[in-house]
N, C-alpha and C positions, 0 to 999 in steps of 0.2 A: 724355720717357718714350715710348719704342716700345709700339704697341698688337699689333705683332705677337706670333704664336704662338712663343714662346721659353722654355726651361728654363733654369736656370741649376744646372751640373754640374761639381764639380771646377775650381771659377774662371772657367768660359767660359759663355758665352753657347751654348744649340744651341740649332736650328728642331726644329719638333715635328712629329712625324710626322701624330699628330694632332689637330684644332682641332675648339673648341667657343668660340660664338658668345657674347660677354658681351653683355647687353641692358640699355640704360641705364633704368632705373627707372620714370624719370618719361615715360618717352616710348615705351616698346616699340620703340624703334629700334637697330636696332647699334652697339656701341660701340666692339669692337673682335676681335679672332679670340683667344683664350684657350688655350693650349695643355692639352692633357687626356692624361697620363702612360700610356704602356703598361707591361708588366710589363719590359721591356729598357730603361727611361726609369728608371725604380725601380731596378733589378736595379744601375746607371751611379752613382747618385744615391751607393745605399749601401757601394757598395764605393768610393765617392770618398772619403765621409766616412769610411767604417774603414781607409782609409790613411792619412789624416791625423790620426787619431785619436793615436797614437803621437807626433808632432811637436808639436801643439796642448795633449795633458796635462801633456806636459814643459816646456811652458812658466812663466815666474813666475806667481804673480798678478800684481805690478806691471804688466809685459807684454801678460799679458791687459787689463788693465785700462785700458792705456794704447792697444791697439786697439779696442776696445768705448767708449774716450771718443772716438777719431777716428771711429767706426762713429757715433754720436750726433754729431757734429756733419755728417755726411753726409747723414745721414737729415734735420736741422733744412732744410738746403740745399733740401732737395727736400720741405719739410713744405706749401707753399703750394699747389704742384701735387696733393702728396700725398691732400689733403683735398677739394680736388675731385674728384679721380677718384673714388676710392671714394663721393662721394655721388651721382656720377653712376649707378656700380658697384649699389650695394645700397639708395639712399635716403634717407640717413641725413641729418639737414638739418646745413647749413655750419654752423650757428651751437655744434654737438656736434661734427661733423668736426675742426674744426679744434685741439679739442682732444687729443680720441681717438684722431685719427690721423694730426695733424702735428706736435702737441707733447709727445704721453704715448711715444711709444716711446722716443723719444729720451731723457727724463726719467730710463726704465727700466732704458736700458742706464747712462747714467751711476751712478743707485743703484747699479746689481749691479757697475760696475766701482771704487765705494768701496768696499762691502761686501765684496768679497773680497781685498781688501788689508788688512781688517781679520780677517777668518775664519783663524784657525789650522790650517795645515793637521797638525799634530799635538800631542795634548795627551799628557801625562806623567799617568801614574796610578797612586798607589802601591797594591800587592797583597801578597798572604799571601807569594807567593815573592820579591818585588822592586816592580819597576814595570810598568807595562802604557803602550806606544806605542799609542793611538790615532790611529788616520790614516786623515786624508780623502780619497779619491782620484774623480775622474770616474769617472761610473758608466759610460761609456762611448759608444755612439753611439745619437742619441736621433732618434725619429721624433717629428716632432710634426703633431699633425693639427688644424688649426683651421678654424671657423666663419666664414660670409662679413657674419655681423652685427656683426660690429667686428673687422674684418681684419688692420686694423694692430696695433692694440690689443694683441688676443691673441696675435697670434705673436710680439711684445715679451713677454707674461707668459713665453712658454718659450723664447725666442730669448738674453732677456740672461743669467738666472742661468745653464741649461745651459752658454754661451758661456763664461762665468764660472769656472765648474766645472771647463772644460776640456774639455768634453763636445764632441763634434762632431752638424751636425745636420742631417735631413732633414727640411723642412718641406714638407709638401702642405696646398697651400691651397684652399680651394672652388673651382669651377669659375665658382661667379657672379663671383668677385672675385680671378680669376685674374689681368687685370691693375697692379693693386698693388702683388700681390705680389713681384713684379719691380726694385721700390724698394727693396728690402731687397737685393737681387743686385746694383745698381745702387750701391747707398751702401756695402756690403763688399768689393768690388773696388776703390772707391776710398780705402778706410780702409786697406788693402792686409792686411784677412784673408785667411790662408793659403788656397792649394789647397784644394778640399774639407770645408774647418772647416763650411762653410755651403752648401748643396743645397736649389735648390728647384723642386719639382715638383707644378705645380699639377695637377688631378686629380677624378675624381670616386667613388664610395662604391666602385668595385671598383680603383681605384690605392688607394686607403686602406685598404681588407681588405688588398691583396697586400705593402703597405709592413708594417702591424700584425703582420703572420705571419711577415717576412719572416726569413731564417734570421742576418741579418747587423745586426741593430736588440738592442741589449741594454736600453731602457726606451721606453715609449710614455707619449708627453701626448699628453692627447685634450681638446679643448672640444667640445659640440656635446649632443646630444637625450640624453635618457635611452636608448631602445632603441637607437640605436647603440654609448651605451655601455657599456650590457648585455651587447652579442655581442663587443664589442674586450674587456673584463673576462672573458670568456668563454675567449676563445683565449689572453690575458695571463695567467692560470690555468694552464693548462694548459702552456703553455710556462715556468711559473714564472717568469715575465717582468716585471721592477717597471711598475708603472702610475700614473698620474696623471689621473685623470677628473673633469671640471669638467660636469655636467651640465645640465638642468633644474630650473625652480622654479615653484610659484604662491603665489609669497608672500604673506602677509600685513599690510595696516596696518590697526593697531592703533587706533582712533580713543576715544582715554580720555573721560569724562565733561564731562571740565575743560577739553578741547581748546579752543583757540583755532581758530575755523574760517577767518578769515580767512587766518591760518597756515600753517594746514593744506593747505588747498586752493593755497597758493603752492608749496607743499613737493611735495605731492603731482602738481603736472605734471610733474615729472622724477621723481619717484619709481615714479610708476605710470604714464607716457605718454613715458618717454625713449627716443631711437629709432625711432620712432613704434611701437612696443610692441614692438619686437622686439628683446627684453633678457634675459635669464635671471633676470636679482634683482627685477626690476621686483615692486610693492605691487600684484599684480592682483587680489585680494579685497581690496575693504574691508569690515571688522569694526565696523560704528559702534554705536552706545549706544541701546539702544531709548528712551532719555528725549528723546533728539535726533535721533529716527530722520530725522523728515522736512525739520528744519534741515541734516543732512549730504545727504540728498537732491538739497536744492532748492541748497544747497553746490556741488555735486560736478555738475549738469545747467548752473550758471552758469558755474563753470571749463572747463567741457568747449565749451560755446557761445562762450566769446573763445577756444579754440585756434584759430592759424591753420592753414589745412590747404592744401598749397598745393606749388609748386617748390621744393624742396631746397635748391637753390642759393642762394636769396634767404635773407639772411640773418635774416630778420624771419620764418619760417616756422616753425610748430611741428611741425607733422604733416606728415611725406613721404611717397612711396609706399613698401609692401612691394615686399619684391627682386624678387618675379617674381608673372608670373599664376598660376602653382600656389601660391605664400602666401599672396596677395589669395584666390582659392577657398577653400584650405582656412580663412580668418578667417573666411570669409565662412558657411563649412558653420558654423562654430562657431555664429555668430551666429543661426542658423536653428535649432541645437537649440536656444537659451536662447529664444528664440520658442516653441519646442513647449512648455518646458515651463513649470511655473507663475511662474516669474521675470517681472518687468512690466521692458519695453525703454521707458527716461523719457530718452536721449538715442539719436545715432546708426542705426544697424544697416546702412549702407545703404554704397554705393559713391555718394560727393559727385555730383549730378547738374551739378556745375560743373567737375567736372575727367573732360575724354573721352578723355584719353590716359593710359597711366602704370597703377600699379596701386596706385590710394588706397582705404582702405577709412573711413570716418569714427570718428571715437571715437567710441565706445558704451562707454552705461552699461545696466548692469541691474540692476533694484531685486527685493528681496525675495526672492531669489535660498537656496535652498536648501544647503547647503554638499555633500551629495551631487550635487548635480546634474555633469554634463559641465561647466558651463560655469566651478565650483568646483573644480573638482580633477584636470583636464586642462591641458596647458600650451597657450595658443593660440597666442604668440607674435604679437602683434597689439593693435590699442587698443582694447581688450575689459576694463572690468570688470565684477566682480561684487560687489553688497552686500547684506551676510548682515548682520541685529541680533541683538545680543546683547542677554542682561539682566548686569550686573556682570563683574567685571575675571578671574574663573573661570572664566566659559564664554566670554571673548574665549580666554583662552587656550590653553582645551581647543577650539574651533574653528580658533584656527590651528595649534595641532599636528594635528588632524585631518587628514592630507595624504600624501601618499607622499614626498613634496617636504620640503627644508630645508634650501632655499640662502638664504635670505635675508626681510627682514621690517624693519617699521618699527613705532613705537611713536607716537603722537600726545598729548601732552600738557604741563600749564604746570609738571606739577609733574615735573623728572628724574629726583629719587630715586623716584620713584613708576610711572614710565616704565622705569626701570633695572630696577625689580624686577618689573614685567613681561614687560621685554629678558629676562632672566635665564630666566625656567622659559619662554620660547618656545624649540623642539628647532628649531634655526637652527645653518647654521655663519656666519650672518652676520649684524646686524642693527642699525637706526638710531635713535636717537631726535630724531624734529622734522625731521628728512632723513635721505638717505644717498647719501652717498659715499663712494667705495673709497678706501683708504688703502694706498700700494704699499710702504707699511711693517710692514703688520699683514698676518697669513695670509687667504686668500681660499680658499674652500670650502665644499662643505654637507654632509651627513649623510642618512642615507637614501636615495630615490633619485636626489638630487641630487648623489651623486658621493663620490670617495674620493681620499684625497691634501690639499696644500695648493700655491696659487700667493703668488704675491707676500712681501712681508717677509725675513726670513729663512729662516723654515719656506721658500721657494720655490727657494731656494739648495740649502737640506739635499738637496731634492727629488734633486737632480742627482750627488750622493754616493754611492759605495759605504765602508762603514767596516771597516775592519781592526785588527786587534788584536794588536799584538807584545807577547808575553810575554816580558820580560828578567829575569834572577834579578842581586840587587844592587839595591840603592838608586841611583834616577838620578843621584846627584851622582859618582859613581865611573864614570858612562860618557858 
């Protein structure tokens, strides 16, 4: 893998005019020269992909599906390297890497390359006059715009089904974890995707504005912050443009009476501390039971005390560093207002006095924690939580719908049916009980200002469809 500044455009490899410096995580050092997309880098990109757009929709499923399985086993080839860079890249400790971003894309594209051999692309309906042709057709050429907190990851949520669909695409990737992205350019040249099916131009918030607007993109996926999302749903409006926005969360778990805290707190280091908190669904409030306030307490201060916090790379590491010095600050601001205000700080708050290089911020807990406060109801993205008590299983629930947020949420308890029907009246578009994990079979999304659309399952596939409707007079069997 070349750490040089390179685009990948129309099948080839270009040098980039511009370069932007990636910074390896844990060390504040260079890692490598990142290419950062001008408006004529873009401008290249998308009339690559809408020339081939034509060639790639006409293709079978079978076909698609049989280059999207050689495309997954390309990507498997380069999964070992894969997963180090990017935790060199953004932090992310091996022992997640390796799943999320040497063996989940690949996984991804394989699903969506069953799945659309299974997907009809038109059904028969019968009507008042006859029948009605429903038909699936690519929606056309898709920008996708992803986050550098799981790099690989997410540009598999909109790389395979799109691909699938017959969609061609222009991905712009973060500027932290611009070199990655280039494993994907790297594994589809060698799967032998067409010309231009696949564009990629990494880039930062004005290559992304210029791509979103641009006059030659007919759908935008977007992961990434709420206020970003806001102004790309903004312009995608107005250009009556379909959208797909995977935004922010500050979820909720649920900690029921009856919890097993043992349990609990095993469930809870990946739930609320995966990433090293820089996750979108992540359980960052906990909701615990004022009858067991101070047993989840002194819970939650002991789990957090065996986190290892440490190099990325070693695979016995829990907690790595945040991707850059402006995320390490900005956790860190966070951390200072839950100090201002009446919350009590019972672990963390501080930057480890054992690690001098890098940008680690320690996990922190805060107790007693107001559910208005900033440190409740803002997204920190960091290992920041906050614990708010409740009295009974109605004001857990009305505290965690209290939120702008509703991507995601966990439930704590021995009893499921009873967990289930708290899952249930939480306003989530996703939620766990006793864990959570994503299922790239089931829709992924949230509701309010975490976002509009769906990834994963099938709903992620539809995603990528425009639908048409032939109206024919006669009963189908006569045509």
């Amino acid at each position: 893998m070349s750490t040089a500044a390179r685009f990948f455009i129309d099948g080839e490899f270009r040098a980039a005019g511009q370069v932007q410096p990636v910074i390896e995580a844990a060390t504040g050092e260079p890692l490598g020269d990142g290419a950062s997309a001008a408006e004529a880098d873009i401008d290249a990109a998308v009339a690559a992909a809408r020339s081939a757009l034509a060639g790639w929709q006409s293709t079978s499923p079978d076909h698609r599906a049989e280059v999207l399985t050689a495309f997954a086993a390309a990507l498997d080839q380069r999964a070992r390297g894969t997963d180090e860079l990017v935790t060199r890249e953004n932090g992310m400790p091996m022992s997640l890497s390796r799943g999320a971003n040497g063996r989940f894309p690949a996984a991804l594209l394989r699903y969506y390359a069953q799945l659309i051999t299974e997907t009809p692309i038109e059904d028969i309906r019968p009507s008042m006059i006859g029948h009605t042709v429903v038909r699936r057709e690519a929606i056309g050429v898709v920008a996708a715009i992803v986050p550098w907190n799981y790099p690989q990851a997410l540009a598999a949520f909109k790389l395979a089904p799109a691909l699938a669909a017959g969609c061609t695409v222009v991905l712009k990737a973060a500027p932290e974890t611009a070199l990655d992205a280039l494993v994907f350019a790297e594994a589809a040249a060698e799967a032998g995707l067409p010309r231009g099916v696949l564009n990629i131009v990494p880039g930062g918030a004005v290559a992304g504005a210029y791509l979103v607007a641009h006059p030659g993109v007919d759908k935008v996926t977007f992961t990434g912050s709420t206020a970003a999302g806001r102004t790309i749903g903004e312009v995608c409006g107005r250009l009556l443009r379909p959208v797909t926005l995977e935004l922010g969360g500050k979820s909720a778990a649920i900690i029921l009476d009856d919890a097993n805290l043992d349990a609990t707190m095993k469930g809870l280091r990946a739930a609320s501390f995966v990433n090293n908190g820089q996750t979108c669904h992540l359980s960052s409030r906990i909701l615990a039971p004022r009858s067991r306030y101070d047993e989840v307490l002194g819970a939650l201060v002991e789990m957090v005390g065996e986190l290892k916090v440490g190099d990325p790379l070693d695979m016995s590491t829990d907690i790595g560093p945040l991707v850059s010095a402006r995320q390490r600050d900005r956790v860190l601001g966070y951390i200072e207002s839950g100090k201002d205000s009446s919350a009590k700080l019972i672990a963390g708050g501080s930057v480890p006095a054992d690690q001098k290089r890098g940008w680690f911020v320690s996990p922190t807990v805060f107790a007693d924690v107001d559910n208005s406060d900033r440190i409740a109801q803002e997204e920190i993205f960091g290992p920041v939580l906050a614990v708010i008590p409740y009295d009974g299983d109605d004001e857990a629930i009305a505290l965690a719908n209290d939120s702008e947020f509703g991507l995601a949420g966990t439930v704590w308890s021995t009893d499921d049916e009873r967990a289930t029907e708290v899952a249930r009246a939480v306003r989530t578009g996703t939620i766990g009980i006793n864990d959570y994990q994503l299922d790239f079979r089931a829709p992924f999304g949230g509701v309010k200002a975490s976002g509009v659309g769906r990834e994963l399952g099938p709903e992620g596939l539809d995603a990528f469809f425009a639908l048409k409707s032939i109206y024919r007079v006669g009963p189908a069997a006569d045509r």
